[in-house]
N, C-alpha and C positions, 0 to 999 in steps of 0.2 A: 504494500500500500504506500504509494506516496507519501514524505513528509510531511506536506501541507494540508493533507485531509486527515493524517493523525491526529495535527495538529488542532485543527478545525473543530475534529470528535473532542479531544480533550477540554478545547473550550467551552465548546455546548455541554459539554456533561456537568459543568460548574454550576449551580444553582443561581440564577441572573442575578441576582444582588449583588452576589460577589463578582462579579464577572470584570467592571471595572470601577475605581476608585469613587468617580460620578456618585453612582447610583447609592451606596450605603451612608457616605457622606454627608451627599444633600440632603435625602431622607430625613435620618437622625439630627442632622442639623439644623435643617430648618423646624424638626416636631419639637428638637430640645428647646426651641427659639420661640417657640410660642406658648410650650408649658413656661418657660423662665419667664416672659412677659407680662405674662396672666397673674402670674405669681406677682411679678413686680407692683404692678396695677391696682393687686387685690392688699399688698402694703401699704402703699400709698395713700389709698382711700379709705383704710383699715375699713373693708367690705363684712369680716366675717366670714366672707368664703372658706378661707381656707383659713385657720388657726394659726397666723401666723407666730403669735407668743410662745407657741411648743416646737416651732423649730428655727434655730439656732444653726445656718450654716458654719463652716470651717470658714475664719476670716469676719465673720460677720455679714450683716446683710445686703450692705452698702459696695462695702469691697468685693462679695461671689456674685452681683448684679454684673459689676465691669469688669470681674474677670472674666466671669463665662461666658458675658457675651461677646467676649474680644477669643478667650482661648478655649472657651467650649465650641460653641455658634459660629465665630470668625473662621477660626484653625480650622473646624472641620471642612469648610466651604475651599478655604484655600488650596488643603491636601485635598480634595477631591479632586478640583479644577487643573491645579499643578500634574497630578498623578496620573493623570489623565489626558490632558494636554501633553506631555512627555511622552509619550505615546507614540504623538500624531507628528511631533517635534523629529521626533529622533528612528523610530523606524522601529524599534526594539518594543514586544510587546509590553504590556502594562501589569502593573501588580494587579495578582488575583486570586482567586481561590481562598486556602488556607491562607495565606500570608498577608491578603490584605484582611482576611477574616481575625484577624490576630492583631493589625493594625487597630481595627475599628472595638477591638474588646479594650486592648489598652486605652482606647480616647473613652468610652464608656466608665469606663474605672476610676478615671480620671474625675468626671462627672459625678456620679456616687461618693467616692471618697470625699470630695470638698461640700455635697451636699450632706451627707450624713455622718462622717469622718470625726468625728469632733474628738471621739475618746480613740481613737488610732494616733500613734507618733505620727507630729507631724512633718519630721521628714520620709517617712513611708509615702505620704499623700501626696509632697514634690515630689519625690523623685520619681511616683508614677504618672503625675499631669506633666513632668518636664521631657520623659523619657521618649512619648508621644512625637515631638515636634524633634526630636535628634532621630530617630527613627524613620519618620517621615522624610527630612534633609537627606537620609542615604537612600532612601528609596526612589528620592527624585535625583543623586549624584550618580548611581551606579549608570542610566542609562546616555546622561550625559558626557560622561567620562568615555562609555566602553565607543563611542562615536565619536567621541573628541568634539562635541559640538559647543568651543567651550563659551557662544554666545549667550546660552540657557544655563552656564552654571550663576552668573548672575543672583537667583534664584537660592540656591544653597547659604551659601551664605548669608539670607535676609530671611532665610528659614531659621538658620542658626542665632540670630540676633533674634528673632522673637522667641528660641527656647530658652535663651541668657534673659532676655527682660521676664519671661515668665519664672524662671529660677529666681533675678533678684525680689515680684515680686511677692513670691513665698517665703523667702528668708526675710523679707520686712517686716509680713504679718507677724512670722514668725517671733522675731525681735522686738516688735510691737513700734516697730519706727511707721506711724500711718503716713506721716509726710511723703517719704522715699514708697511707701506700699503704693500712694494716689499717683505718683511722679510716674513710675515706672508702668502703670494702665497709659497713661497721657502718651508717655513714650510710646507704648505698643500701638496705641492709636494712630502716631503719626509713621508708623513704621507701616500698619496696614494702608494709609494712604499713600507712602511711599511704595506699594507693591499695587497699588491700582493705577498711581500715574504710570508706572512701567509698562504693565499689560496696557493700561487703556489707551499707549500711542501707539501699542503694536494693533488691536482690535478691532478700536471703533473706527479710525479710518478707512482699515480695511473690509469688517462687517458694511459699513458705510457704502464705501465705493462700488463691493458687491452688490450688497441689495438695493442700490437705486442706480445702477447701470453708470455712476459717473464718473469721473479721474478722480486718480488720489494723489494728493499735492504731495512729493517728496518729504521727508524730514528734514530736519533745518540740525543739524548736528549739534551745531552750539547753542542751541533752544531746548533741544532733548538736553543736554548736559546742564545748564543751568538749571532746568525746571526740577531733575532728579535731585541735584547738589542744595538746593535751598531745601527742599524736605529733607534730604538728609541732613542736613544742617538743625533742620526744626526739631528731630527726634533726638538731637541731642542737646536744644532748647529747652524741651519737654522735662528728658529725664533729670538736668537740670532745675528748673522748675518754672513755669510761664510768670509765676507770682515774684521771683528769686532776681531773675536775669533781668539787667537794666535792659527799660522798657525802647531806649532809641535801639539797641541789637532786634528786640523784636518785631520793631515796625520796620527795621531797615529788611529783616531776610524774609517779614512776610508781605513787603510791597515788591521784591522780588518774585518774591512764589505766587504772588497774582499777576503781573504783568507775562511773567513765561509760562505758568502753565495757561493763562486766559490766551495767549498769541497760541500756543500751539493749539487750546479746542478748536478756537475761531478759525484754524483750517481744514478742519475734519469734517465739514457738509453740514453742520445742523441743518439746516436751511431743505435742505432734499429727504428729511425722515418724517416729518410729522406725520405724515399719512403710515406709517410702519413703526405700531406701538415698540419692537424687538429694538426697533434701532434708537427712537427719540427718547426711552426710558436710559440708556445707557448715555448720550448725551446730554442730558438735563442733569440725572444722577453726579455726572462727573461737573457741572458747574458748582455743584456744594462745596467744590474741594477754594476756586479760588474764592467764593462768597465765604466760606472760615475762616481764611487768610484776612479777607476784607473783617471780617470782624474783630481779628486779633488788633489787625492798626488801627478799629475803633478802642479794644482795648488799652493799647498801648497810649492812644490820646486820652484816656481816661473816660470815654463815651460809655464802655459796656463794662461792669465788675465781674462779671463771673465768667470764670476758664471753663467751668462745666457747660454753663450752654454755650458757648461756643463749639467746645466738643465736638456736642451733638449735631452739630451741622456736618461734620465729617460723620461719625457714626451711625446716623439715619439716614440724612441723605446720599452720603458718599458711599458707604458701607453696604446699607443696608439698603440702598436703592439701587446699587452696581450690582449686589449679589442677587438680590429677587430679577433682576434683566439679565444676566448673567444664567444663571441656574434654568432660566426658563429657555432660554436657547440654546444652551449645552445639551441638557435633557432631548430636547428634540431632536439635536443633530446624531447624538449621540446614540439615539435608540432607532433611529433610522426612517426618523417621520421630518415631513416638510417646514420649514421654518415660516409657520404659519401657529400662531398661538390662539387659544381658547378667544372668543372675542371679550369675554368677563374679566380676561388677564388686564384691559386696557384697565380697568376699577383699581387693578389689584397694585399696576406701576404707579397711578395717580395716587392711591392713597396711601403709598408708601414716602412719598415724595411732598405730600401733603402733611405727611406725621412729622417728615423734621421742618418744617415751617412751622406747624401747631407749638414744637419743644422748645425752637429757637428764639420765635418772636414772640411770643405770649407771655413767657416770662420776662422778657427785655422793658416789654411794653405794659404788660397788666402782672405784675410781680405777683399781688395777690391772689392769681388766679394759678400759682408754681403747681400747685398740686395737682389740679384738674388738668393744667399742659401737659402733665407725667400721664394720665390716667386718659387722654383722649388719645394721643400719640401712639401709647403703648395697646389701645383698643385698633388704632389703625395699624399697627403693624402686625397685630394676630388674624384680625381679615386679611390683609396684604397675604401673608404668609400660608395661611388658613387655605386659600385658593388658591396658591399653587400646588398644596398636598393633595389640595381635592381633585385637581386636573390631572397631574403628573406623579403621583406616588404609583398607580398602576404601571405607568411608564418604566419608573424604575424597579419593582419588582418583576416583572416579566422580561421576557424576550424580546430583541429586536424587532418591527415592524417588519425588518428583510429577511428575519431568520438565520442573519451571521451571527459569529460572535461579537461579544463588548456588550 
């Protein structure tokens, strides 16, 4: 028998979950993402729903909100996307089977332990949430290395700076330093924007030019380099601390990081996607990044006090508006259906994109209203999120539309 139809058999015989990174990932990630929300919401508004005085995560309430949504919710989205993409990158098939099976129990563990972990040591609980994301870096190095493709190792390395910022921040809590525990989320945050500006000047241009037939404008080399170099720069602003660092550094490298990453959107086509929710969700999403920026050098003038909702401009909008447009057309391509999404999904990118306006300006503008901004926001991103399980979890539990493997 042929290699390739051994191989082929060996594929299909894998239970489709595991079959490629995508599928168990998203899943879990986005269901973790809307139990953790609800939960948040039902804090917030102290509803009664859920009792929250009888449970006490690992870290506290405050802190397993912005860890897990950065290294439960985030990480799992990114190792999917990454694991996945590496794939299609490099020629070399994709983790599967047992071994991503094995993957996805350690990030589960991870999850449980800081949720109910309280009377476990808690360097057993780091060292299994950290092990995750070092794990994952080899998984995404081995196939770049054995091709030499060493454009994609990029990647590794900025996997490995989020399992270091998640290691420092469990030795914080640990230590009970909350300062350096907040500093080190803030970090992680701008380190996942730093991994959206990357992808997003390889994607949306080219998702772009794809689906509305048009050119796509070259890259401008020293536009890419500057627009990376100022967020990197900001992630180590961050972990530094936005409150700490004299405020002219901060308005000098965030009127920077609005100027270049806004010159690089403004050549991407907005303008030709409104009519194709796949593509104008991913566009719109990525404006949150220099609209945060614009906020900090309001901060920095003294206009806005609080580094939290600014945040959330990256967070919900950047974040969580890139990965619900993201997820939804990965899922497609990936399962071997046309890049043609639910027409409901159009609700689903609006009211995601609608929740970090609710979080950002509500409080800026109606302070006394902080509470309800958490509790509308966090209602819209569990429908946001809520509809794409409902469309697409059958997608990733079964088989390909074409009957191949992945």
């Amino acid at each position: 028998m042929p290699l390739n139809i051994e191989n082929t058999k060996q594929a299909l015989a894998i239970p489709p979950i595991f079959r490629l990174a995508f599928r168990p990932f998203f899943l879990l990630g986005v269901l973790f993402s809307v139990i953790a929300i609800g939960w948040w919401v039902n804090y917030w508004l102290n509803l009664g729903i859920i009792d929250s005085g009888n449970w006490v995560p690992y870290g506290g309430a405050i802190w397993w909100h912005g860890h897990e949504m950065l290294f439960g919710f985030g990480v799992a989205i990114v190792t999917g996307f990454l694991l996945t993409a590496v794939k299609t990158w490099t020629g070399v098939p994709g983790l599967s089977g047992k071994l991503l099976a094995s993957l996805v129990l350690i990030w589960l563990a991870g999850r449980v332990l800081i949720a109910f972990g309280n009377g476990i040591y808690p360097w057993i609980i780091a060292v299994v949430d950290v092990s995750f994301l070092i794990l994952s870096s080899l998984a995404m190095a081995y196939p770049v290395v054995k091709v030499k493709q060493w454009r994609n190792l990029i990647f590794i390395p900025i996997l490995l700076l989020l399992a270091s910022l998640n290691g420092l921040s469990h030795w914080s809590i640990q230590s009970e330093n909350f300062l350096l525990a907040s500093q080190s989320l803030h970090a992680t945050i701008m380190a996942f924007v730093l991994i959206i500006t990357i992808l997003g000047g390889r994607v949306i241009p080219f998702f772009t030019a794809n689906g509305t037939s048009t050119a796509r404008l070259p890259n401008i080399l020293f536009l890419e380099v500057i627009a990376i170099f100022s967020i990197l720069l900001l992630v180590a602003v961050a972990l530094f601390g936005f409150q700490q660092i004299d405020k002219n550094i901060l308005l000098g490298i965030s009127a920077v990081a609005i100027i270049s990453n806004g010159w690089r959107f403004l050549r991407w086509g907005i303008q030709h996607t409104f009519s194709t929710p796949l593509l104008w969700s991913l566009h719109i999403s990525f404006i949150f990044i220099p609209v945060g920026f614009f906020l900090f050098v309001l901060f920095s003038l003294g206009y806005v006090n609080s580094v939290s909702i600014i945040l959330h401009s990256f967070t919900i909008g950047t974040i969580g508006g890139m990965i619900l447009a993201m997820i939804s057309r990965v899922t497609l391509g990936h399962t071997g259906r046309p890049l043609k999404e639910p027409k409901i999904m159009k609700v689903a990118f609006g009211l995601i994109l609608f929740s970090a306006f609710v979080r950002v300006v509500i409080p800026i503008w109606f302070p006394i209203f902080f509470n309800q901004s958490i509790a509308i926001a966090g209602i819209f991103w569990i429908v946001s999120f809520s509809l794409y399980l409902y469309f697409y979890a059958s997608m990733l539990l079964t088989t390909r539309s074409d009957g191949r493997p992945g």
